[in-house]
MARTORDREN-710037 format. One record per residue (C-alpha): residue in three letters; z, x, y; chain. Coordinates in pm, 1 decimal. Layout:
BEGIN
<ALA <Z X Y> A>,
...
END
This chain:
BEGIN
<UNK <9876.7 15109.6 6952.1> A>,
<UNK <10109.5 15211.5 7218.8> A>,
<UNK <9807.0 15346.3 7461.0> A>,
<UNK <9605.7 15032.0 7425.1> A>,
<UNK <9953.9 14851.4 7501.3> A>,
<UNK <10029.5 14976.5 7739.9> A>,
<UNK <9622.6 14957.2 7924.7> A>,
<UNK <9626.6 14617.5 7850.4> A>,
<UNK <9953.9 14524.0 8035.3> A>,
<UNK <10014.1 14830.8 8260.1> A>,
<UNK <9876.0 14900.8 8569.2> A>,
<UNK <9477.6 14951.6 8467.8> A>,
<UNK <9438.4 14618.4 8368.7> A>,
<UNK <9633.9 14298.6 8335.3> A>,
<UNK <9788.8 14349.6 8701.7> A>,
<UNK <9481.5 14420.1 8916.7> A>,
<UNK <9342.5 14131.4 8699.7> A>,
<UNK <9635.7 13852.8 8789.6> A>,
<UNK <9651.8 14019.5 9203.7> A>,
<UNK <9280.5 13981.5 9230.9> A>,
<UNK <9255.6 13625.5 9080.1> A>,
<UNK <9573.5 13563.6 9301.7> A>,
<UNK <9353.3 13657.8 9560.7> A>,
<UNK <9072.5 13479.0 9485.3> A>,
<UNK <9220.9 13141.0 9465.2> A>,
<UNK <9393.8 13188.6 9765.7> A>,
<UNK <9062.1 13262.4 9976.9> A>,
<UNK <8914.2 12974.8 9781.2> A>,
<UNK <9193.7 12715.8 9852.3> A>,
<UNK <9193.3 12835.1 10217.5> A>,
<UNK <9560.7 12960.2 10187.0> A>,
<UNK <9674.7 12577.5 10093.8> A>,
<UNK <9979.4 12665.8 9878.5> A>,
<UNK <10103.0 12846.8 10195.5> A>,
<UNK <9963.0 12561.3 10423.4> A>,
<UNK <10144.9 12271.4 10267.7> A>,
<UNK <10435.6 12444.4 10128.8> A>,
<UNK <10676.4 12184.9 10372.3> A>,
<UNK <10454.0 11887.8 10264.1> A>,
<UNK <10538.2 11971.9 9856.6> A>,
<UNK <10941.0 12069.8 9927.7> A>,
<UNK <10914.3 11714.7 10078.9> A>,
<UNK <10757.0 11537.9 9788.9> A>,
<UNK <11029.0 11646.4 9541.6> A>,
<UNK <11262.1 11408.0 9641.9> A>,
<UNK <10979.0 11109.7 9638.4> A>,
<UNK <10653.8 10959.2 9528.4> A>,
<UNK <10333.1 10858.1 9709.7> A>,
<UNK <10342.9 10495.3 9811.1> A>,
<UNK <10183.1 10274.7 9516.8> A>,
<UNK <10236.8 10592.2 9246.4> A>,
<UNK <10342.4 10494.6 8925.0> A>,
<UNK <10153.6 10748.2 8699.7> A>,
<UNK <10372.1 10985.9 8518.9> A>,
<UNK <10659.9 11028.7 8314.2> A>,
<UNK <10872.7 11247.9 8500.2> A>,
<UNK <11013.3 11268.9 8862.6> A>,
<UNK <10775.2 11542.6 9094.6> A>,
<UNK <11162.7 11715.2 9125.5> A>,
<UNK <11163.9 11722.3 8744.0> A>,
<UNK <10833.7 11853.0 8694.7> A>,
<UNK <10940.7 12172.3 8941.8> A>,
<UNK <11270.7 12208.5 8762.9> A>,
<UNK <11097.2 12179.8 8448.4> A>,
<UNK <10860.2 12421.9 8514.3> A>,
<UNK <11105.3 12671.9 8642.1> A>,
<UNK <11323.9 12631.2 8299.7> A>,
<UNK <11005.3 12835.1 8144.3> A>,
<UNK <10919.8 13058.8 8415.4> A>,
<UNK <11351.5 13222.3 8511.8> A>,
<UNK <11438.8 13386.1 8211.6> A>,
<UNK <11509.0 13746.9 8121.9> A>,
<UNK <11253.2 13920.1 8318.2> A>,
<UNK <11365.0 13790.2 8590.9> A>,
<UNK <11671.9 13947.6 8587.6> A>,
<UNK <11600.1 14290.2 8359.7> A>,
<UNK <11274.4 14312.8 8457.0> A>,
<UNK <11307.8 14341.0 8831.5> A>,
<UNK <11616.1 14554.0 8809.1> A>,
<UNK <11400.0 14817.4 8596.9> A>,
<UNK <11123.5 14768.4 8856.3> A>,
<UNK <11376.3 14850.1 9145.7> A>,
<UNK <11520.5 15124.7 8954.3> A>,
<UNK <11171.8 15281.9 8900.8> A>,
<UNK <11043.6 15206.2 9175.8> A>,
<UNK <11290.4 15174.6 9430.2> A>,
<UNK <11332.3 14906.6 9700.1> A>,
<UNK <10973.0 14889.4 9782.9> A>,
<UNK <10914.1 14717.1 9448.4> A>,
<UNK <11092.1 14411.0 9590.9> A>,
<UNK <10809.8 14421.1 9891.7> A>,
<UNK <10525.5 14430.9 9631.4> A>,
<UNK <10704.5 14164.6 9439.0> A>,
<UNK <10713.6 13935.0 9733.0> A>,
<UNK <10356.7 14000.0 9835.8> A>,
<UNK <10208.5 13935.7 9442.2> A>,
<UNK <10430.7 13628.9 9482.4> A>,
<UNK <10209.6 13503.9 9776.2> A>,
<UNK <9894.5 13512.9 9590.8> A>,
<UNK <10104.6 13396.0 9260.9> A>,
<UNK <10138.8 13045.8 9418.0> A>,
<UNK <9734.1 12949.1 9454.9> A>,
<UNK <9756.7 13063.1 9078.7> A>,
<UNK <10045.2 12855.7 8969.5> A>,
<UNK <9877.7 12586.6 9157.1> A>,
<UNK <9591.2 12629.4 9013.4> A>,
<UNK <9711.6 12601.2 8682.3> A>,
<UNK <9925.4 12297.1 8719.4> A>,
<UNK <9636.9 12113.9 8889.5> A>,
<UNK <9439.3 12158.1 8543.8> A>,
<UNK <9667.5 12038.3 8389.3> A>,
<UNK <9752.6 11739.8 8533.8> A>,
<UNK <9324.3 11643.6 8540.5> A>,
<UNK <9222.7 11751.0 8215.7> A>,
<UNK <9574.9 11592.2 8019.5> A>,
<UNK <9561.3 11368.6 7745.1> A>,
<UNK <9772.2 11059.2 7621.1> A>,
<UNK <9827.2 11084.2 7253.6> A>,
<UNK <9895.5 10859.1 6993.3> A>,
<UNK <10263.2 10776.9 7114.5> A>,
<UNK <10145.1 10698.3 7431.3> A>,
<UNK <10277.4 11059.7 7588.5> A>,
<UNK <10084.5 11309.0 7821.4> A>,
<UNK <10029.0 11634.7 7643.5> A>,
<UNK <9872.7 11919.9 7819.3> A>,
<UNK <9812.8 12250.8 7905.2> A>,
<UNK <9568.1 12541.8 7918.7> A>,
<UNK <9440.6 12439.7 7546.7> A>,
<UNK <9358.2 12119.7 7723.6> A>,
<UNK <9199.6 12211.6 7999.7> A>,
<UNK <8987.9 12485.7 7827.1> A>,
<UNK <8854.5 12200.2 7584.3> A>,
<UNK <8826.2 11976.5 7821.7> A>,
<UNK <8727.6 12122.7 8145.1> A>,
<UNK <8488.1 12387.5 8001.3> A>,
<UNK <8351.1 12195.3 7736.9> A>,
<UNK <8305.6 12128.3 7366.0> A>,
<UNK <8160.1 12509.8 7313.8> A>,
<UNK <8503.9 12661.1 7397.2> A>,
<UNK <8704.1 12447.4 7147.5> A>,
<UNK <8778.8 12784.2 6993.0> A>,
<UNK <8920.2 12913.8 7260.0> A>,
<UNK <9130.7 12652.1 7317.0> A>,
<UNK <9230.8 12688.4 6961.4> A>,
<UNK <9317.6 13117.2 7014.8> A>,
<UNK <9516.5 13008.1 7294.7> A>,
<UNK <9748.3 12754.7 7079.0> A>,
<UNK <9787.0 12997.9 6817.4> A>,
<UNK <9834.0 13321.8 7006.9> A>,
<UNK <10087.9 13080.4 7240.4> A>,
<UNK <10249.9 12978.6 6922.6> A>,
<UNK <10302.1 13372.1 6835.3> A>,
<UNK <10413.6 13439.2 7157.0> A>,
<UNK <10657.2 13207.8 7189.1> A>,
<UNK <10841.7 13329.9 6938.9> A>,
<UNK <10787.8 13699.5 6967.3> A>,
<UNK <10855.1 13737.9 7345.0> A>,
<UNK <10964.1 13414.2 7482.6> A>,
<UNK <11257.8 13281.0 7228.4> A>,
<UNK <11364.6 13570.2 7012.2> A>,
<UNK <11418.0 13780.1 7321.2> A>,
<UNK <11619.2 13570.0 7479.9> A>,
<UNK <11797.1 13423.7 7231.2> A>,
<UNK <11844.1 13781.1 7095.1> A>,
<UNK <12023.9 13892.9 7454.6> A>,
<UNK <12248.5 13583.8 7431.2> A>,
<UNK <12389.0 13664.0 7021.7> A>,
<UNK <12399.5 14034.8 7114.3> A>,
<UNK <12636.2 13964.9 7453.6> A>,
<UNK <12856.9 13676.5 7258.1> A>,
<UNK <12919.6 13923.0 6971.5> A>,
<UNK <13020.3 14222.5 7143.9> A>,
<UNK <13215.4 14050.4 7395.2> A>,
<UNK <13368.7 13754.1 7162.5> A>,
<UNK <13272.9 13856.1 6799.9> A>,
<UNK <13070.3 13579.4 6707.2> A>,
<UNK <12856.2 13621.1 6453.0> A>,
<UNK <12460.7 13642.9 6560.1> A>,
<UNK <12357.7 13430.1 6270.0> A>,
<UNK <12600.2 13123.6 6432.9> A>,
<UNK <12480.7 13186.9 6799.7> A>,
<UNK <12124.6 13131.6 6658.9> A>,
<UNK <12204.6 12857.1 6463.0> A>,
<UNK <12350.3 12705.9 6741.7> A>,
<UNK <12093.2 12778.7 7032.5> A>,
<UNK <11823.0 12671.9 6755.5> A>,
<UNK <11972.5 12336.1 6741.5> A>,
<UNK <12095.3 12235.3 7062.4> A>,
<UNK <11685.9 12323.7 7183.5> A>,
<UNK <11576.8 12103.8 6901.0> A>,
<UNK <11765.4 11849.6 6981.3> A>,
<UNK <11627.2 11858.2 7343.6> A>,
<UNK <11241.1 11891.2 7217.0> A>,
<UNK <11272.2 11614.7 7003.4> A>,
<UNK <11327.5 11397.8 7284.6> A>,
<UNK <11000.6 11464.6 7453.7> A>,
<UNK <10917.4 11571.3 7754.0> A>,
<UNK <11153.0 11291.8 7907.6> A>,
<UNK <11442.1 11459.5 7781.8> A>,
<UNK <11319.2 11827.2 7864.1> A>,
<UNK <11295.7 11700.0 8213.1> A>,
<UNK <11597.1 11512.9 8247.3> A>,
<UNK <11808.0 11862.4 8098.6> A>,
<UNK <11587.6 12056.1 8314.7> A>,
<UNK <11737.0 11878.1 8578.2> A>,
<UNK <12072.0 11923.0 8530.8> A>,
<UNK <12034.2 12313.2 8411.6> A>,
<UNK <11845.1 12455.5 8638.8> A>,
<UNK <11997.8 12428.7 8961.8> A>,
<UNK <12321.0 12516.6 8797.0> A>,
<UNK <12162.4 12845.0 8633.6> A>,
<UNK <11998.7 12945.4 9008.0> A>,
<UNK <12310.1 12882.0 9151.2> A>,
<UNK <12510.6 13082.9 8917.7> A>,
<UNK <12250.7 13340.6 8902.5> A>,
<UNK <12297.8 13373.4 9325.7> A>,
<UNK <12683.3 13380.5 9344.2> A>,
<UNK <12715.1 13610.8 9071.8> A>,
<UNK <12430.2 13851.6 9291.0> A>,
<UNK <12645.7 13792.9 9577.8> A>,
<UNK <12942.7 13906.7 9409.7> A>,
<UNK <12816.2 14215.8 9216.9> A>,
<UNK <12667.4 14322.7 9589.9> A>,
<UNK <13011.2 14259.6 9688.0> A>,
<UNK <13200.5 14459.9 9481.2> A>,
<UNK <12944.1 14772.4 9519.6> A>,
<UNK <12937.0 14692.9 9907.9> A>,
<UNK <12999.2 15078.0 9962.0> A>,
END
């Protein structure tokens, strides 16, 4: 089990995979994410004259967006990459990064075309959408995998590990007890879910710059105090 983990997400497999569709979007788009990079910084503070589709500002969207994507591996993972691999890693980081963008883009622009509105009169969307949707009828059951294997993953790599970092930190430092950190991270998300995607936004929003900024002064000052 170990071996075929680590084929399927080391180097032989899942990362030539995500730099070569990165690449291939990027050709395909004609390097647009690069191209209009000033154009969307611009937009995140307005909306196209006469737009009144969506439920969220185009600033919340990004902040939203960026409330799933910063998260432990951010910060663990590319210290164990530069520890590894030394400072070149950052280099290859920033270059994957490039070709990243055409495949975020890509992704969000599904999204947005192949959403639904459901019964409350909300967008819902996503890759189970736009699998259903954009490929057709045939590949329901893919769409279907994707929902359930999201579901699993979600808990297993996405919540429990971060949520697991914050209890372990808070009862070594403070002693309190990992049942009551959980307890209380489980309910102050569900309060914010239960609000819809209005809500996520709007505490997107306010979080996320806050958690950037704190995340770059507190680089700053570690640098700092190892200056020598």
């Amino acid at each position: 089990m170990d071996r075929l983990v680590g084929i399927v997400w080391g180097e032989m497999v899942l990362i030539p995979l995500l730099a070569l569709v990165g690449i291939y979007l990027t050709v395909g788009l004609r390097a647009m994410p690069w191209r209009y990079l000033g154009y969307a910084v611009a937009m995140l503070w307005r909306r196209e004259p006469g737009e009144t589709q969506g439920e969220i500002s185009p600033f919340q969207a990004l902040m939203t967006a960026l409330s799933a994507t910063i998260g432990t591996g951010n910060i663990a993972g590319v210290a164990t990459a530069i520890y590894f691999g030394g400072p070149g890693a950052v280099f290859w980081m920033w270059v994957i990064a490039l070709f990243g963008m055409a495949t975020k883009y890509a992704e969000a622009l599904l999204a947005v075309k192949f959403r639904e509105v459901d019964a409350n009169g909300q967008y819902v969307g996503g890759p189970m959408y736009y699998i259903q949707n954009g490929l057709g009828p045939g590949w329901k059951w893919l769409a279907g995998a994707f929902s359930a294997f999201g579901m699993a993953a979600a808990f297993g790599i996405g919540n429990m590990v971060q949520s697991n970092s914050v209890a372990e930190v808070l009862a070594s430092q403070y002693a309190i007890p990992t049942v009551a950190t959980g307890a209380a991270l489980a309910l102050i998300a569900g309060l914010v879910i239960i609000g819809g995607v209005r809500r996520i936004a709007e505490v997107a929003a306010r979080l996320v710059p806050l958690m950037a900024s704190g995340y770059l002064i507190a680089a700053v000052v570690i640098l700092g105090l190892n200056a020598r």
